[in-house]
PyMOL CGO cylinders between C-alpha atoms (Angstrom):
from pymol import cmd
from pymol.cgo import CYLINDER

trace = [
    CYLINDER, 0.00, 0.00, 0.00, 1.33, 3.73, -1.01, 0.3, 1, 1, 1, 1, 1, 1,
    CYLINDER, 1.33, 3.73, -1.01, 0.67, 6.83, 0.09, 0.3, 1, 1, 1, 1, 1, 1,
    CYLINDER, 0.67, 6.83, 0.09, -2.02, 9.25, -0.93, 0.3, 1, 1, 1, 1, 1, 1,
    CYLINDER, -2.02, 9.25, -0.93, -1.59, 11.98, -3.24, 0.3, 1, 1, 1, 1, 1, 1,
    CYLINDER, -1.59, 11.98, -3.24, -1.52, 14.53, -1.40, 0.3, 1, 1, 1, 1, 1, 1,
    CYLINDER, -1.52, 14.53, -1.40, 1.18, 13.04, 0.78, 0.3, 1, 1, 1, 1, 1, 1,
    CYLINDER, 1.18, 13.04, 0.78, 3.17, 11.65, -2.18, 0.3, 1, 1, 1, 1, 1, 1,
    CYLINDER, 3.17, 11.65, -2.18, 3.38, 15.61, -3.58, 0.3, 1, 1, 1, 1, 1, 1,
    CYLINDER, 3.38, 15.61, -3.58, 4.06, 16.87, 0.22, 0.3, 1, 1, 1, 1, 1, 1,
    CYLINDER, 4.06, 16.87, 0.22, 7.08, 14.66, -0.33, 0.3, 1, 1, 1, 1, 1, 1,
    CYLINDER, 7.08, 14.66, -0.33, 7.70, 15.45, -3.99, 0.3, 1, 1, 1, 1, 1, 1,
    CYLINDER, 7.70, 15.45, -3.99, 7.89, 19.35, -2.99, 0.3, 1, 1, 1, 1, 1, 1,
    CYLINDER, 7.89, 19.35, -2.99, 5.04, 20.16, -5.55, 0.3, 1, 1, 1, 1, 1, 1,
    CYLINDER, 5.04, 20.16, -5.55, 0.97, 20.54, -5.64, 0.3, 1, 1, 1, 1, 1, 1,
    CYLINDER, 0.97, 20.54, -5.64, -1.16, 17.54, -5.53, 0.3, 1, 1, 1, 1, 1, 1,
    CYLINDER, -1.16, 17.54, -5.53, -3.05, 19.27, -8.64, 0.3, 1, 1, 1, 1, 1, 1,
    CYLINDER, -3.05, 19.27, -8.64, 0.67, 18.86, -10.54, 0.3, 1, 1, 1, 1, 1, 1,
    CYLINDER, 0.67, 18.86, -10.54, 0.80, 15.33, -9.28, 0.3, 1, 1, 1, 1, 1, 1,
    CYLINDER, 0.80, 15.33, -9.28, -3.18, 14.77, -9.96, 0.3, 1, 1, 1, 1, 1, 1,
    CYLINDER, -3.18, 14.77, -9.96, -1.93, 16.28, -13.89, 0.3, 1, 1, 1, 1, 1, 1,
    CYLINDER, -1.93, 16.28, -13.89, 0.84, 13.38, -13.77, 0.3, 1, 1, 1, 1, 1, 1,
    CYLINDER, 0.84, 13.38, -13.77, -1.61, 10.44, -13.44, 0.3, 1, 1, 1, 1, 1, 1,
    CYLINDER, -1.61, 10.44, -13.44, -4.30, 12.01, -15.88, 0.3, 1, 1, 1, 1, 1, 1,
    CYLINDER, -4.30, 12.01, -15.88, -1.61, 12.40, -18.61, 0.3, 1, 1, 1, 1, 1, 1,
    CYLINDER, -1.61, 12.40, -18.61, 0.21, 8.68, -17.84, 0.3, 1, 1, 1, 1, 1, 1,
    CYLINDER, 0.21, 8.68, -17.84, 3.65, 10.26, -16.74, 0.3, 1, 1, 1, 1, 1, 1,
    CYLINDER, 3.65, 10.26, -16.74, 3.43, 8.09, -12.98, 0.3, 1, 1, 1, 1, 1, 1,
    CYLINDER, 3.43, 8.09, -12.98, 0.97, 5.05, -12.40, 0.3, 1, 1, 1, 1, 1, 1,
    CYLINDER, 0.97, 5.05, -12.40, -1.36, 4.55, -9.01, 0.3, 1, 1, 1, 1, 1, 1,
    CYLINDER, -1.36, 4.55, -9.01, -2.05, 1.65, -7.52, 0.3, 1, 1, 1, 1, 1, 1,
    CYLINDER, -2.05, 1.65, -7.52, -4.86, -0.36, -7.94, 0.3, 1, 1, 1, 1, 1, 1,
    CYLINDER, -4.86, -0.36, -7.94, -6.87, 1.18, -4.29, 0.3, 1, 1, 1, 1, 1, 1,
    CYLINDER, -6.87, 1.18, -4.29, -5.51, 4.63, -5.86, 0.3, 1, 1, 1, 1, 1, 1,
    CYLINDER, -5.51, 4.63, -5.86, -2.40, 5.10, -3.73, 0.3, 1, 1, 1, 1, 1, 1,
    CYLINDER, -2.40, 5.10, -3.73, 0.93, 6.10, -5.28, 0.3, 1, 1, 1, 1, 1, 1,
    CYLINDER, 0.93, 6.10, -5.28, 4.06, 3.84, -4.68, 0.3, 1, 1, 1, 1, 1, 1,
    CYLINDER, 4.06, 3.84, -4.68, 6.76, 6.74, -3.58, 0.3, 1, 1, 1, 1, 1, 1,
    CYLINDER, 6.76, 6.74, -3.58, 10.03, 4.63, -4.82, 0.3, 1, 1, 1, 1, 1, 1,
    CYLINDER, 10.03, 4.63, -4.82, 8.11, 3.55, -8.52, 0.3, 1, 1, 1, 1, 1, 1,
    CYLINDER, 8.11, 3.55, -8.52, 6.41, 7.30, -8.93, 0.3, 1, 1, 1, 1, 1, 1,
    CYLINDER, 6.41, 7.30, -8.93, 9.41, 8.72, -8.36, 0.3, 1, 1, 1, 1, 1, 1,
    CYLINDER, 9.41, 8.72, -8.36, 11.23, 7.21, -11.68, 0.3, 1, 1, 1, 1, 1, 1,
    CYLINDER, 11.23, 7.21, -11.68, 8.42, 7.51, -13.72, 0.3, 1, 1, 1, 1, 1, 1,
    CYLINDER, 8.42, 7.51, -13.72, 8.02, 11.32, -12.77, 0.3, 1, 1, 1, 1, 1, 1,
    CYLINDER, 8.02, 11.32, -12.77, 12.07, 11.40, -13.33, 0.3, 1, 1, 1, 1, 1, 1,
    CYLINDER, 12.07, 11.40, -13.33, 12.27, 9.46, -16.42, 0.3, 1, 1, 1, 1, 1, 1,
    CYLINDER, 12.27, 9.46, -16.42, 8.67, 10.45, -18.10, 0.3, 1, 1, 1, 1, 1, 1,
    CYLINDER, 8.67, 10.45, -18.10, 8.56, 14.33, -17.08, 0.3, 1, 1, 1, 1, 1, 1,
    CYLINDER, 8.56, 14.33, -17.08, 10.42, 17.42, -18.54, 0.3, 1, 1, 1, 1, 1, 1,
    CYLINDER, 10.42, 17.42, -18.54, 13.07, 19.29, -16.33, 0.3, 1, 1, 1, 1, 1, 1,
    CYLINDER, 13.07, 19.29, -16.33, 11.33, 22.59, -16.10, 0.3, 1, 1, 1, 1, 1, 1,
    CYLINDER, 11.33, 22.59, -16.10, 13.02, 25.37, -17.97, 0.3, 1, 1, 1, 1, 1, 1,
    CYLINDER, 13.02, 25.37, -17.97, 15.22, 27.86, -15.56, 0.3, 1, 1, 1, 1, 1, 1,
    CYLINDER, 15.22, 27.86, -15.56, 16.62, 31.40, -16.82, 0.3, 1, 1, 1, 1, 1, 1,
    CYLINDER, 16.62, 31.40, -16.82, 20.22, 28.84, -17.53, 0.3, 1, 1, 1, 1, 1, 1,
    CYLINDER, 20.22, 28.84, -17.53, 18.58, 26.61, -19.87, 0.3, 1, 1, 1, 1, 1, 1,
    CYLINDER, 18.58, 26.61, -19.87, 15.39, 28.36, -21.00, 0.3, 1, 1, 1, 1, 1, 1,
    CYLINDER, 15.39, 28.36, -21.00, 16.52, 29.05, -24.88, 0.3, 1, 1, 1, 1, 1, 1,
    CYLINDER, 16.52, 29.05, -24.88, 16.23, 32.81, -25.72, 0.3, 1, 1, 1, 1, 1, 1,
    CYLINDER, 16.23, 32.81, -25.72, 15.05, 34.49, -28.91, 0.3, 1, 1, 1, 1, 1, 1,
    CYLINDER, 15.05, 34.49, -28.91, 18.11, 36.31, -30.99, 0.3, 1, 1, 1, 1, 1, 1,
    CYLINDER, 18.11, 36.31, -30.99, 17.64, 39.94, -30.28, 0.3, 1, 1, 1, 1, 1, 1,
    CYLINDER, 17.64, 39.94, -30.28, 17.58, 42.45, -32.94, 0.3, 1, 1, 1, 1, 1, 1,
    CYLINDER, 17.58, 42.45, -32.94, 20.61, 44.76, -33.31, 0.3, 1, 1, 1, 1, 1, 1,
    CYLINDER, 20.61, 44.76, -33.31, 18.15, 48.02, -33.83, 0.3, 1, 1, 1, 1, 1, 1,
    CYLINDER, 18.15, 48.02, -33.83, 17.12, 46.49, -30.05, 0.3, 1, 1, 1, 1, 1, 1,
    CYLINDER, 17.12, 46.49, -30.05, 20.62, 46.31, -28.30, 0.3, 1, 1, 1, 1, 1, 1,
    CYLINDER, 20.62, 46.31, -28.30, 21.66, 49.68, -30.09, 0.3, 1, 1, 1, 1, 1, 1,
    CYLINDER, 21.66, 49.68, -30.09, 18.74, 51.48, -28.59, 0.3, 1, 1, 1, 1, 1, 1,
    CYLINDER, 18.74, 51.48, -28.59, 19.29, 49.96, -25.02, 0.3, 1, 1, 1, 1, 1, 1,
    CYLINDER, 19.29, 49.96, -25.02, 22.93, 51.39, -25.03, 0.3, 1, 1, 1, 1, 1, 1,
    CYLINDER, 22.93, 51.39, -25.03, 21.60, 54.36, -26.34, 0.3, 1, 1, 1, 1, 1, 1,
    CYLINDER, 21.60, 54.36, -26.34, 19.14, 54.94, -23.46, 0.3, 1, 1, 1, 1, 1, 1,
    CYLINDER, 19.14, 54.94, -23.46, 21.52, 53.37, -20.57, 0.3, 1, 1, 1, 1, 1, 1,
    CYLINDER, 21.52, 53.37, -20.57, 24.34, 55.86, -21.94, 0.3, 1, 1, 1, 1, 1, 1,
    CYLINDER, 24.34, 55.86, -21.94, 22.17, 58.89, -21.75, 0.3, 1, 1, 1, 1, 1, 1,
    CYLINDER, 22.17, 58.89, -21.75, 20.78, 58.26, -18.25, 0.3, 1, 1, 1, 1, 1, 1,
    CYLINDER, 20.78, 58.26, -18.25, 24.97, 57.39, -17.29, 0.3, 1, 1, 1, 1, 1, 1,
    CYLINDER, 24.97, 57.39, -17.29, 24.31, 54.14, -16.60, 0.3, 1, 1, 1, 1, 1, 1,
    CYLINDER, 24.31, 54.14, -16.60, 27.31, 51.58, -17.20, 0.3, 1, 1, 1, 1, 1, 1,
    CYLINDER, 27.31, 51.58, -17.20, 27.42, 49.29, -20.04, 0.3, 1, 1, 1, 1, 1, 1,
    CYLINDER, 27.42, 49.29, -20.04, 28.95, 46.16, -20.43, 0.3, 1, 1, 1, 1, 1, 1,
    CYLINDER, 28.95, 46.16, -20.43, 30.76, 45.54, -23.55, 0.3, 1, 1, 1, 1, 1, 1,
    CYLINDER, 30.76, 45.54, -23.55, 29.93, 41.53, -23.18, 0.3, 1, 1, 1, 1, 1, 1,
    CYLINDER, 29.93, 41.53, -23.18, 26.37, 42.30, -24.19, 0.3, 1, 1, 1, 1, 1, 1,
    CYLINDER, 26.37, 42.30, -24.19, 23.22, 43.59, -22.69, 0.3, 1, 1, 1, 1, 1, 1,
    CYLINDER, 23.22, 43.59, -22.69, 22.07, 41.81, -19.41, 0.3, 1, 1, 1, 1, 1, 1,
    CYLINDER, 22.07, 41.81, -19.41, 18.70, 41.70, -18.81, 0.3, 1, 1, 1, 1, 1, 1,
    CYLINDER, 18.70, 41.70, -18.81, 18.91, 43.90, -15.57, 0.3, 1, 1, 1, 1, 1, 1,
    CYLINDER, 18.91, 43.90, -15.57, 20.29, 46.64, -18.51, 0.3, 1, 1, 1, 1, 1, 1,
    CYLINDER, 20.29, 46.64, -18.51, 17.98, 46.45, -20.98, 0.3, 1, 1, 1, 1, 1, 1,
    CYLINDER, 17.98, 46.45, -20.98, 15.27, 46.33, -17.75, 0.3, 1, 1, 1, 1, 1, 1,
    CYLINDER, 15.27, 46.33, -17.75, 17.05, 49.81, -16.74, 0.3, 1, 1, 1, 1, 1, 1,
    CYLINDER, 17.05, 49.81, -16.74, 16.68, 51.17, -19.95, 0.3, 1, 1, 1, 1, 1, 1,
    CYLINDER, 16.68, 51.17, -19.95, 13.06, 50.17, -20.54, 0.3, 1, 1, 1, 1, 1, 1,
    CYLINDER, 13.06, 50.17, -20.54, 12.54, 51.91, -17.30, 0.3, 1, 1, 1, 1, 1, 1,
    CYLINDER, 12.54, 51.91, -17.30, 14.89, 54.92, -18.37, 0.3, 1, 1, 1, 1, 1, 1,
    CYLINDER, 14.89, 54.92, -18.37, 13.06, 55.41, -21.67, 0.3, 1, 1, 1, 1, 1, 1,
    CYLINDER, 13.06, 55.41, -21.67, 9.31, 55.00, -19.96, 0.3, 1, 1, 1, 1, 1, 1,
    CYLINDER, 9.31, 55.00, -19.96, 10.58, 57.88, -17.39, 0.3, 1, 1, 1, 1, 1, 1,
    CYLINDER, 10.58, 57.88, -17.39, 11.45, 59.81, -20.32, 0.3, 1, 1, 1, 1, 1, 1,
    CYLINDER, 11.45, 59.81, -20.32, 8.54, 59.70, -22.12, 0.3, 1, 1, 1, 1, 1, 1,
    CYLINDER, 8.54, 59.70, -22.12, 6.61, 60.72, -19.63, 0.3, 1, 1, 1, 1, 1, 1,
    CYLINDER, 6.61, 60.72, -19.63, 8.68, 63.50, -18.55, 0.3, 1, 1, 1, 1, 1, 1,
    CYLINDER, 8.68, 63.50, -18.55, 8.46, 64.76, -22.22, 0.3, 1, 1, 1, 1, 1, 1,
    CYLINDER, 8.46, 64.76, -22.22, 4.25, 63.75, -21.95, 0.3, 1, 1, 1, 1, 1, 1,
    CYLINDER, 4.25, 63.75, -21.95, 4.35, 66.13, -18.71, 0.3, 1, 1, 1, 1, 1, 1,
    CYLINDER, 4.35, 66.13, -18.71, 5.98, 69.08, -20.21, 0.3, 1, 1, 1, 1, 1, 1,
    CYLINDER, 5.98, 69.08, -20.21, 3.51, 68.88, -22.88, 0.3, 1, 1, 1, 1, 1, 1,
    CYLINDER, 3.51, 68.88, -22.88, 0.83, 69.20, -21.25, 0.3, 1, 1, 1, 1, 1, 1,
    CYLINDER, 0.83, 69.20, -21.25, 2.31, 72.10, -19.25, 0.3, 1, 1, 1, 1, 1, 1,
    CYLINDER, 2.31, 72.10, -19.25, 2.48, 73.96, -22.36, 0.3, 1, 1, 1, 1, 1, 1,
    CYLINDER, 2.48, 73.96, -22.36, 6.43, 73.66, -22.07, 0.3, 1, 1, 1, 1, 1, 1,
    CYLINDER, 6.43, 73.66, -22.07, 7.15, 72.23, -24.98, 0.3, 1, 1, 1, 1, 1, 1,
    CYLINDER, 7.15, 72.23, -24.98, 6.26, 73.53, -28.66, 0.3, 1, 1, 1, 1, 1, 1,
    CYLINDER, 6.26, 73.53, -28.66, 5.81, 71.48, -32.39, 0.3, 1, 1, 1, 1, 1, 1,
    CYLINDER, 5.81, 71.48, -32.39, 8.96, 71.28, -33.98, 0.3, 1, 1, 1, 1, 1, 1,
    CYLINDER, 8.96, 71.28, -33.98, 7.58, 72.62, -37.24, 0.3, 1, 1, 1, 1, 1, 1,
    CYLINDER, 7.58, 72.62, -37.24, 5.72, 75.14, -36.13, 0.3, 1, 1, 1, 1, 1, 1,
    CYLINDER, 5.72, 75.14, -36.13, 9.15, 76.38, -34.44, 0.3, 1, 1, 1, 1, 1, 1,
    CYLINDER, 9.15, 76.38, -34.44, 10.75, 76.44, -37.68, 0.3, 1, 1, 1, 1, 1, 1,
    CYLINDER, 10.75, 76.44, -37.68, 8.02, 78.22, -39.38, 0.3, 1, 1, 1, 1, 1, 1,
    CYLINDER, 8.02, 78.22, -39.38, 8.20, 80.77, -36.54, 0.3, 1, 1, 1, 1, 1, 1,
    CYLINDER, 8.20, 80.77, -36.54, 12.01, 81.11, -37.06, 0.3, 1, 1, 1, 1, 1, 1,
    CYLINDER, 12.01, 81.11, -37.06, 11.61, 81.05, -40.60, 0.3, 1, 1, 1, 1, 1, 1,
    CYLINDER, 11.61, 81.05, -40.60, 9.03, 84.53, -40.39, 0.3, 1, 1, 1, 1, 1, 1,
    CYLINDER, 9.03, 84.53, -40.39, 11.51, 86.05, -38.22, 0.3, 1, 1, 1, 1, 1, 1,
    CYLINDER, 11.51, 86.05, -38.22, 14.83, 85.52, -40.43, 0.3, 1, 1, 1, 1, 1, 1,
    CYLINDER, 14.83, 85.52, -40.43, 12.32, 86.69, -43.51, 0.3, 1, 1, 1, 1, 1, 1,
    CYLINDER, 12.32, 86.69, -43.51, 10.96, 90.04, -41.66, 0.3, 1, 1, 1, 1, 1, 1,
    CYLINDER, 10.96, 90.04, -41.66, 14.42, 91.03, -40.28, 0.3, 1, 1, 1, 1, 1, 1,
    CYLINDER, 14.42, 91.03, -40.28, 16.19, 90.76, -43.72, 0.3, 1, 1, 1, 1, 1, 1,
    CYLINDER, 16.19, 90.76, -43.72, 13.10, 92.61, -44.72, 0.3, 1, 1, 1, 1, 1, 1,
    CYLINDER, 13.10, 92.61, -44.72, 13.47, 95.68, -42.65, 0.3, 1, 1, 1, 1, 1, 1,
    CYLINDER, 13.47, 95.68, -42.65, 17.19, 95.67, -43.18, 0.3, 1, 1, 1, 1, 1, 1,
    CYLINDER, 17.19, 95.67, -43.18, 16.56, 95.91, -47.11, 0.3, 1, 1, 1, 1, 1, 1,
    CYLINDER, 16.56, 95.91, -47.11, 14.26, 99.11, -46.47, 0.3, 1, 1, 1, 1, 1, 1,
    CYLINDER, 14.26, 99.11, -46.47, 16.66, 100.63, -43.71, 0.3, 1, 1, 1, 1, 1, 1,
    CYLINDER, 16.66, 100.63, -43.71, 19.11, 102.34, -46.32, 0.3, 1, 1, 1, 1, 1, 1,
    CYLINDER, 19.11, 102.34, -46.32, 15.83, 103.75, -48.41, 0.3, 1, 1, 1, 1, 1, 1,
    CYLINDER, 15.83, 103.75, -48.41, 14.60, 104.88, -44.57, 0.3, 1, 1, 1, 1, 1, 1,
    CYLINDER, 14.60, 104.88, -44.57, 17.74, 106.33, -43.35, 0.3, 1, 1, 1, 1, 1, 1,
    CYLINDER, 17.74, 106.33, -43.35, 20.25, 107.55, -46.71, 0.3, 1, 1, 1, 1, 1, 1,
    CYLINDER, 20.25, 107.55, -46.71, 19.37, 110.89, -46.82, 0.3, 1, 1, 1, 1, 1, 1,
    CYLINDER, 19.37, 110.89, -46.82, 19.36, 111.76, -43.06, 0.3, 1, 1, 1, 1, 1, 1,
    CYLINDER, 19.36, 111.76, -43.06, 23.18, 110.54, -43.05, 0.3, 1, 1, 1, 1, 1, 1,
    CYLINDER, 23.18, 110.54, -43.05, 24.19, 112.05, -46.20, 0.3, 1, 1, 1, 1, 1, 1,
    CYLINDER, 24.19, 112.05, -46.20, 21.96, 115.53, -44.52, 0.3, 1, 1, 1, 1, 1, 1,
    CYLINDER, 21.96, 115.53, -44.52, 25.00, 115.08, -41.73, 0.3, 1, 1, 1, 1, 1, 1,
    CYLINDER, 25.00, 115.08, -41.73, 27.60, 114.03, -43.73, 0.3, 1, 1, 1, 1, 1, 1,
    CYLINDER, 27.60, 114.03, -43.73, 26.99, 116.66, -46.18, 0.3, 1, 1, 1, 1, 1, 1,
    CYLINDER, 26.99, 116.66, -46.18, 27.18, 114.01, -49.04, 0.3, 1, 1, 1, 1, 1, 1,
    CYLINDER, 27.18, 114.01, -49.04, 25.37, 112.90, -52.28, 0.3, 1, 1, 1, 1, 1, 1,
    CYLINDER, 25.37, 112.90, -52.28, 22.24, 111.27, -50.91, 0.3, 1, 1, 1, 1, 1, 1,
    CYLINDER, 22.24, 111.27, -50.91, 21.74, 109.33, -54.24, 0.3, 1, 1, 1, 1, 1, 1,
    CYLINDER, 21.74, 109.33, -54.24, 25.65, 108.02, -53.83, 0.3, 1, 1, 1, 1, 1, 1,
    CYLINDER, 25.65, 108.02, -53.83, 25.36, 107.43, -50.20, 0.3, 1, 1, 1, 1, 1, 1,
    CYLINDER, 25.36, 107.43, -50.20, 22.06, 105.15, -50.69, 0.3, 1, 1, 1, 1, 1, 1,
    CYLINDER, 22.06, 105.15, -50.69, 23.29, 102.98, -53.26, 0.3, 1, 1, 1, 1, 1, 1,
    CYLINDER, 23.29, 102.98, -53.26, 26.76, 102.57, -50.96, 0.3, 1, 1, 1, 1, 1, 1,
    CYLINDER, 26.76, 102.57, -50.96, 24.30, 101.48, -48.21, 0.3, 1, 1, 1, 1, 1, 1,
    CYLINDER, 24.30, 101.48, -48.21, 22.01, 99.13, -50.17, 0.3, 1, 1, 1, 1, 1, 1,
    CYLINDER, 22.01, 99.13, -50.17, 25.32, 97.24, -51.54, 0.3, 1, 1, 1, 1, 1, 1,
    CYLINDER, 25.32, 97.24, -51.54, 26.71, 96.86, -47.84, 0.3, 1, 1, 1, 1, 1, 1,
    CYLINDER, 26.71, 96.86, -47.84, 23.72, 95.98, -46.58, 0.3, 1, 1, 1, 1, 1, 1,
    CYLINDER, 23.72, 95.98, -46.58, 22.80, 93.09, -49.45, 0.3, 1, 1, 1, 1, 1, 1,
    CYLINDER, 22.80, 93.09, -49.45, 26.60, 91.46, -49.08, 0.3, 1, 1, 1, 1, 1, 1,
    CYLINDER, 26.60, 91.46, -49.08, 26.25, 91.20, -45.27, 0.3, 1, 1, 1, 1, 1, 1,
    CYLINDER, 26.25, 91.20, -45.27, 22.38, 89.52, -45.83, 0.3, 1, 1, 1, 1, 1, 1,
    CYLINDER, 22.38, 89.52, -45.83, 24.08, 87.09, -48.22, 0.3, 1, 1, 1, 1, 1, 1,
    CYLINDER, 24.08, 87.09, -48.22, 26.75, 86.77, -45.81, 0.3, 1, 1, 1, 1, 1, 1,
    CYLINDER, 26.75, 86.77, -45.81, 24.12, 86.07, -42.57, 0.3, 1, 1, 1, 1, 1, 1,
    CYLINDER, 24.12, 86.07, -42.57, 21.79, 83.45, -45.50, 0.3, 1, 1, 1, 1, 1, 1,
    CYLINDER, 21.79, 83.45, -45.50, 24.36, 81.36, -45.43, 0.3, 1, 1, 1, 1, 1, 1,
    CYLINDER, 24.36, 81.36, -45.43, 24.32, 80.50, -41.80, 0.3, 1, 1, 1, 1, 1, 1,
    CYLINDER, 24.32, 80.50, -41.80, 21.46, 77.48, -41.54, 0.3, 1, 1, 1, 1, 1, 1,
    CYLINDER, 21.46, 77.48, -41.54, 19.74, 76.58, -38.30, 0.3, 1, 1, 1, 1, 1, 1,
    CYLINDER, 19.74, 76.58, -38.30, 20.37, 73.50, -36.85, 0.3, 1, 1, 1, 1, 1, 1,
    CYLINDER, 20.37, 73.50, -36.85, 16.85, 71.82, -35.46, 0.3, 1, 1, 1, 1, 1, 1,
    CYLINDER, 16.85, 71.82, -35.46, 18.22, 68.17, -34.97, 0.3, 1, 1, 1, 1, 1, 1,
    CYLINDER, 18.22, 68.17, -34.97, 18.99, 68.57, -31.35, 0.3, 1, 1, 1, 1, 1, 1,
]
cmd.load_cgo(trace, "trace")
């Protein structure tokens, strides 16, 4: 005579619904009154059931190189160290949890009103640049023939002088080109 189930998974260090799942699928046999023989259910559970998978032996999916790029990306900008033997799963858990802070820092300031659209900033810019070399184009027309009044000059002469100056140094400033990738 065995022992009962629940016993015989007291002793086995697991549930009797996991020993209860053994007999139903064939992987250990009962006795005929329904009691389990400890010595015989032990190598049938050893010999007919699966070691269960640990973090060792558990095989892991290849991980995309966009993947482990962006996880050193993310763990160098919040100064975490990085091991140059690969991402650990504590990392890439740190930079998951780096990246969500992030976000929602950014979500935050947005709905302060911190934060503005990126192309409506450039637009904005843009309608500056375009109405400051705009009033600079109209300044020598504005203000020739008050300085050639003082100067006692040609007004004509000292207005086309102007406009020249004025164009080479817009050229000079439309050359310079906003950077917006930051």
């Amino acid at each position: 005579m065995g022992v009962s189930i629940r016993e015989y998974a007291r002793q086995r260090g697991v549930s009797d619904t996991a020993v209860r799942k053994a007999l139903k699928q064939g992987r250990i046999t009962a006795e005929p009154d329904g009691t389990i023989d400890v010595e015989r259910a032990d190598r049938e559970w050893s010999s007919n059931t699966a070691k269960p998978q640990t973090k060792q032996t558990a095989k892991t999916k290849p991980v995309p190189a966009a993947a482990v790029e962006a996880v050193e990306e993310t763990l160098k900008e919040s100064g975490t160290p990085f091991s140059s033997g690969g991402t650990t799963y504590m990392q890439a858990k740190t930079a998951n949890e780096v990246l969500k802070a992030q976000t929602n820092r950014v979500r935050l300031k947005q709905l302060k009103g911190e934060l503005i659209d990126r192309n409506e900033a450039i637009a904005h810019v843009f309608r500056l640049a375009r109405q400051e070399r705009d009033a600079w184009q109209t300044w020598p027309a504005r203000i020739s023939s008050q300085m050639a009044a003082e100067l006692e000059t040609d007004a004509h002469q000292l207005h086309v002088t102007l406009e020249r100056y004025v164009r080479e140094h817009l050229e000079e400033l439309g050359g310079i080109k906003a950077n917006f990738k930051q």
